[in-house]
N, C-alpha and C positions, 0 to 999 in steps of 0.2 A: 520320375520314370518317363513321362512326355520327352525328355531330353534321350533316352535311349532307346525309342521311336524315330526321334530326329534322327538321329543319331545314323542308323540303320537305314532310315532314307537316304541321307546323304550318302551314305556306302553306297550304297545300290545307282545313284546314279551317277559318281565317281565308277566307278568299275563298269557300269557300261559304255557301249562305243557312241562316242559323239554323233553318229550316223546310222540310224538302222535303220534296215527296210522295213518300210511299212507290219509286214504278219509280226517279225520281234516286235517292234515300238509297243505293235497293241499286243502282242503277251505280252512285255514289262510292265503297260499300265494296267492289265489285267489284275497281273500279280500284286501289284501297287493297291489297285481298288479291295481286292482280298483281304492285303492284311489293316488296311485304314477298315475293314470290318470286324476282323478278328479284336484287332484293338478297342473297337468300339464296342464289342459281345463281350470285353473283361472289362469296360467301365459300367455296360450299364449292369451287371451283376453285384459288381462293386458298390455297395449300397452308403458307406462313408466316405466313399473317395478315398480311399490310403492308399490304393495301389496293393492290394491283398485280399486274397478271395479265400473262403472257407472252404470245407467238403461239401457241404450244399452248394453254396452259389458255384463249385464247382461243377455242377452235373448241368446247370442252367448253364453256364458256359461253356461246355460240351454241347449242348444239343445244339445251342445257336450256331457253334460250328457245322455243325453235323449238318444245317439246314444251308449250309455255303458249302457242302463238301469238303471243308478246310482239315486236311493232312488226315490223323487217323482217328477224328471226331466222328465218324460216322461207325466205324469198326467198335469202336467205346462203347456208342450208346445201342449199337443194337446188339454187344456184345454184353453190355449191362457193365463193364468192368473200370467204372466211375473208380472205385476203390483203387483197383491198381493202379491205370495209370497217375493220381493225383498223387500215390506214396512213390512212384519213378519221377513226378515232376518237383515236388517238394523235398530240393535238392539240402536241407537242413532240418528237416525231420521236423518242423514244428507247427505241423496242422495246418500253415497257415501257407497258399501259392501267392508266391507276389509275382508283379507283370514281369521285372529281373528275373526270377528263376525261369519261368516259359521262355522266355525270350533266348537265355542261355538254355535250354533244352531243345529249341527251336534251333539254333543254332551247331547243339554239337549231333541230330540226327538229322539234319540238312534241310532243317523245314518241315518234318512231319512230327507236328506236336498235335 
C-alpha cells in the first residue's frame, strides 16, 4: 500500500508545472504535508500493520483527521456519523477499510474523504 502513496505522489508532482510561483508551490507542499499526515493517522491506528482498519480504529482515524481538518472528518465526528461514512468508504462490504479503498474513495470524491 506504501507503493500507492508513491504512487500518488509521483502523480501529483508530474501534473504539476515545473514552475510555480511561490503562494502555489507552498499550497502543493501544504497539501503534500496533509496527506503524508492522513497517511500517517491510518498507520498509526493500524495496530498490525496490514494496511486495514476496523469500525473502531475507524473513529480514531476520523478524529485525527478531524484535528487536521482533513476533507469531511471533522463533519463525521461532530456529526457522530462514524457508522455511515465507514459503510460509503468500505467499498466491499467487509468490515474491514483498507488504505486502497480510502484512497480510491479519495479519489472518486476529489479528495474529501
Amino acid at each position: 500500500m506504501q507503493m500507492i502513496f508513491r504512487v500518488m505522489m509521483a502523480t501529483l508532482v508530474l501534473v504539476l508545472p515545473t514552475t510555480l510561483p511561490n503562494a502555489q508551490e507552498a499550497e502543493q507542499q501544504a497539501i503534500l504535508k496533509t496527506l503524508q499526515q492522513v497517511r500517517a493517522n491510518f498507520r498509526s491506528v493500524d495496530e498490525d500493520g496490514d494496511d486495514r482498519i476496523t469500525r473502531n480504529q475507524f473513529r480514531s482515524f476520523v478524529d485525527a483527521n478531524a484535528e487536521i481538518a482533513f476533507g469531511m472528518s471533522k463533519q463525521i465526528k461532530r456529526m457522530r456519523a462514524y457508522r455511515r461514512a465507514f459503510n460509503t468508504l468500505d467499498s466491499d462490504g467487509d468490515d474491514i477499510l483498507t488504505w486502497q479503498e480510502y484512497v480510491e474513495a479519495l479519489r472518486s470524491r476529489g479528495g474529501q474523504g
